[in-house]
C-alpha positions as CSV (number, residue, x, y, z in Angstrom):
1,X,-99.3,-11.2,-5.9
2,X,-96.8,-8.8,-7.1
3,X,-95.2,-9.3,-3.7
4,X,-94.5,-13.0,-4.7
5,X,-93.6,-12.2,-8.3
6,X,-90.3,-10.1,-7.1
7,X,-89.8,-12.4,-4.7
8,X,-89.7,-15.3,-7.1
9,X,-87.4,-12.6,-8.9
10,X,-85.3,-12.0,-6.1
11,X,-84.8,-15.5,-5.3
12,X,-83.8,-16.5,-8.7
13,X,-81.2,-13.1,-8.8
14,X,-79.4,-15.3,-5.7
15,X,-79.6,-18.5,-7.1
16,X,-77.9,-17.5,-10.0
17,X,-75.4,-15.2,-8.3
18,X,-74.5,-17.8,-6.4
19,X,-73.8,-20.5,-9.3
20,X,-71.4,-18.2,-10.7
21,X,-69.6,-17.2,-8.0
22,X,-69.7,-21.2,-7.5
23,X,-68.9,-21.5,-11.4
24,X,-65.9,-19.2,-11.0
25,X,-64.5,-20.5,-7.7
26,X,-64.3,-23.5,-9.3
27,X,-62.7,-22.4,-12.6
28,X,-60.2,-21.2,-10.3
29,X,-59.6,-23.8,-8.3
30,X,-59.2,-26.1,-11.2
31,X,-56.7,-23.8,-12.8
32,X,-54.6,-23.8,-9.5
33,X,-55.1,-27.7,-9.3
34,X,-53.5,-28.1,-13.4
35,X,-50.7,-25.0,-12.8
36,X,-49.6,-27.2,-9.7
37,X,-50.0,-30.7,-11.9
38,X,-47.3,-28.8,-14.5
39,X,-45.5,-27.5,-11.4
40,X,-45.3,-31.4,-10.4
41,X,-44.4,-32.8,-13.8
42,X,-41.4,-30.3,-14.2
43,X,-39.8,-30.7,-11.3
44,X,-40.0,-34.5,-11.8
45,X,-39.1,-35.3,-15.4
46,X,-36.8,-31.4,-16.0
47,X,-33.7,-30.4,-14.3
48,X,-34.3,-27.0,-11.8
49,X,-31.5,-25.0,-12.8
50,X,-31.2,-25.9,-16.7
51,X,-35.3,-26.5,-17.4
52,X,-33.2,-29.4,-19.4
53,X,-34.9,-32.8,-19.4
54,X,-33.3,-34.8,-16.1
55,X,-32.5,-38.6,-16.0
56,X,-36.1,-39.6,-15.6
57,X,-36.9,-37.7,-18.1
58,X,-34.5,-39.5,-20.7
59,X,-34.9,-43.0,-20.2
60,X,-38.2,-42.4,-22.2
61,X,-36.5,-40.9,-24.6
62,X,-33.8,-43.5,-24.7
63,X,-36.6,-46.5,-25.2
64,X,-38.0,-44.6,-28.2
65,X,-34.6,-43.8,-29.5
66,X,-33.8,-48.0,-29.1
67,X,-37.2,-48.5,-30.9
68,X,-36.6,-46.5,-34.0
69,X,-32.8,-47.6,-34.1
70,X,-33.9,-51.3,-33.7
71,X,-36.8,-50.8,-37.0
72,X,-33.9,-49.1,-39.5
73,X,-30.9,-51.5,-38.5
74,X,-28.8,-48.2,-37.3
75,X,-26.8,-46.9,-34.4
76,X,-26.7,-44.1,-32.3
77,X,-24.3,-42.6,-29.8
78,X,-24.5,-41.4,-26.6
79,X,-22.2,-38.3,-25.6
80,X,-21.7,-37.9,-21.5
81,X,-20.3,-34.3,-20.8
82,X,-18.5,-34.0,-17.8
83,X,-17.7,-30.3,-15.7
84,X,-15.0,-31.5,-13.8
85,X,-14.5,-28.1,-11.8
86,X,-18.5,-27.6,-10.8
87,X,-17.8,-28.4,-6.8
88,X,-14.9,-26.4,-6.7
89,X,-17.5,-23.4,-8.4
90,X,-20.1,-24.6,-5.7
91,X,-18.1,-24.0,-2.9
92,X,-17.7,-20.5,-3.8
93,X,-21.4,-20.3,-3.8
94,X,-24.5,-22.3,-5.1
95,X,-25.5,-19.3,-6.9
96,X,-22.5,-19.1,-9.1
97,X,-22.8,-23.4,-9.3
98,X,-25.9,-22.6,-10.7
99,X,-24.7,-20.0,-13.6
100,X,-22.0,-22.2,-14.1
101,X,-24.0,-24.8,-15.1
102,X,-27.0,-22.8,-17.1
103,X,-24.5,-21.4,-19.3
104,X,-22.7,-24.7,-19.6
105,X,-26.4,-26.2,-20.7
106,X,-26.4,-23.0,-23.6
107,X,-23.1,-23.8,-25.0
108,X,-24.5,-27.8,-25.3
109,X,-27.0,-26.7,-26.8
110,X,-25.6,-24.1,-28.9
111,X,-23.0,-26.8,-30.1
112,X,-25.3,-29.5,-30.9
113,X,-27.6,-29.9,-33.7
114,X,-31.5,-29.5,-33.1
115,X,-32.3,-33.1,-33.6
116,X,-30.1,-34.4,-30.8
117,X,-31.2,-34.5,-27.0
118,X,-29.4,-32.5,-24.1
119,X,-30.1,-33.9,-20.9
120,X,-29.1,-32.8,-17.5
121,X,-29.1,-36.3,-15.6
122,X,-26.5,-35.5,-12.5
123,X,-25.4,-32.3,-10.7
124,X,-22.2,-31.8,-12.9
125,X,-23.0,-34.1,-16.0
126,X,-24.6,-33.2,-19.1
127,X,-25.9,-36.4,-21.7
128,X,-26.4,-36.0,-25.4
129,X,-28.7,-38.4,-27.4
130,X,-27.7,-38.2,-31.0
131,X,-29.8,-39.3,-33.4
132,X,-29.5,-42.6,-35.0
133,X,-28.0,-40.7,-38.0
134,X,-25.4,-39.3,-36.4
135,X,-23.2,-42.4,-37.3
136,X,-19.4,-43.4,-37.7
137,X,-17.2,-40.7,-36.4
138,X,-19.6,-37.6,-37.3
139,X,-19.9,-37.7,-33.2
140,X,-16.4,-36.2,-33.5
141,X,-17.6,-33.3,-35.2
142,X,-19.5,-31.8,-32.4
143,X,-17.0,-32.9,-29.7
144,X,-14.9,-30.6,-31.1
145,X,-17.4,-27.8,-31.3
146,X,-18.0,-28.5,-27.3
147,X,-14.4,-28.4,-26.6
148,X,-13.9,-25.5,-29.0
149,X,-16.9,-23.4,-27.1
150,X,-16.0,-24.2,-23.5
151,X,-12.9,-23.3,-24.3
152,X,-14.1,-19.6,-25.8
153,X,-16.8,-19.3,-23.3
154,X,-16.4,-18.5,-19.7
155,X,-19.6,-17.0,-17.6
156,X,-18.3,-13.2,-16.9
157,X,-19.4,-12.9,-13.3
158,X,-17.8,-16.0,-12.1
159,X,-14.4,-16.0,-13.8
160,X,-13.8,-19.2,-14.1
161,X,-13.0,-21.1,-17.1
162,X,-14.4,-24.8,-18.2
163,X,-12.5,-28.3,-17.2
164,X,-14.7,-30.4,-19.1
165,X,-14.3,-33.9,-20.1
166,X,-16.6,-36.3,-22.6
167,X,-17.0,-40.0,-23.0
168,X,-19.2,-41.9,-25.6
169,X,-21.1,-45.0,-25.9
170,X,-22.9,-46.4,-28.7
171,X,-25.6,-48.9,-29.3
172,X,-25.5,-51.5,-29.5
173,X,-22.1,-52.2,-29.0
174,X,-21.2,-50.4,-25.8
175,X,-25.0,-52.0,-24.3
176,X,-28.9,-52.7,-25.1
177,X,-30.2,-50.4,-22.8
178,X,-30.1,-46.8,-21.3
179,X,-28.5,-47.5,-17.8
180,X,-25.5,-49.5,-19.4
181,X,-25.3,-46.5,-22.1
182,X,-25.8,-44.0,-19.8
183,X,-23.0,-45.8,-17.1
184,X,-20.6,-46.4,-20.0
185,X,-20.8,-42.5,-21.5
186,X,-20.4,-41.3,-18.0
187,X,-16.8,-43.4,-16.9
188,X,-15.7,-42.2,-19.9
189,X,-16.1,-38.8,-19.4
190,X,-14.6,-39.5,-15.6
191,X,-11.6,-40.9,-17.7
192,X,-11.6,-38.1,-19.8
193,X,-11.9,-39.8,-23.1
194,X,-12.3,-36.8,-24.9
């Protein structure tokens, strides 16, 4: 009888030894399953070398932006940021491409105000969603703040000073959605507007 009573004990030991080494394999296995979900989500909707949000990512942005500017009768302004010297950088080496650009992504955001969205959409173009309070020729304002920082600011280790152009478009006079915005900020930049 005794016998039976430790084996009863013994069998229960291994049943529940076994649920939590199932229990914590699983645990595990769900964490790897969510680190690889956030993996997936930002290499999707964020750029790789800035962490900036990518095109994808903005045009959700750009329909909430529409929404809110559409509800309090305003206007916003889209800024497109060109780096008109990035291939010649890449050539040199993707590596330096890719300091180039990060520290081009901290001097937009160092030179824009909290409120206002810096996207990386393209391989050598930066966007900037400003606010729908950011109105008349404000804009101007931190276009001169860009210029004035690229200007001041060139990455140590590569040498090689910022040719950078910018182009606006504003809604809705330039477009009604985010692809015309986006196409009319970006030939201006290419025609150096700013």
């Amino acid at each position: 009888m005794e016998n039976l009573y430790q084996y009863d004990i013994l069998v229960c030991v291994l049943l529940i030894g076994g649920l939590v080494y199932y229990i914590i394999k699983l645990q595990n296995k769900i964490a790897t399953i969510e680190a690889s979900k956030e993996l997936l989500v930002k290499e999707v909707y964020f750029n790789a070398v800035t962490n900036l949000p990518n095109k994808k990512n903005i045009q959700y942005v750009f329909n909430e932006q529409i929404g809110r500017t559409l509800r309090h009768n305003k206007t916003f302004t889209v800024l497109a940021i060109k780096i008109n010297n990035y291939e010649q950088v890449k050539k040199t080496s993707v590596e330096s491409a890719n300091k180039f650009m990060y520290e081009a992504s901290n001097i937009i955001i160092q030179s824009t105000r909290d409120e206002d969205l810096t996207a990386h959409i393209e391989e050598d173009t930066f966007i900037v969603l400003f606010n729908e309070y950011l109105e008349g020729d404000l804009y101007k304002i931190v276009i001169d703040r860009l210029k004035k920082n690229f200007y001041q600011n060139t990455p140590q280790d590569i040498k090689v000073s910022y040719d950078v152009s910018m182009g606006i478009s504003t809604y809705p006079v330039d477009g009604t959605d985010s692809e015309i915005l986006l196409e009319k900020a970006i030939n201006e930049a290419m025609s150096k507007q700013f």
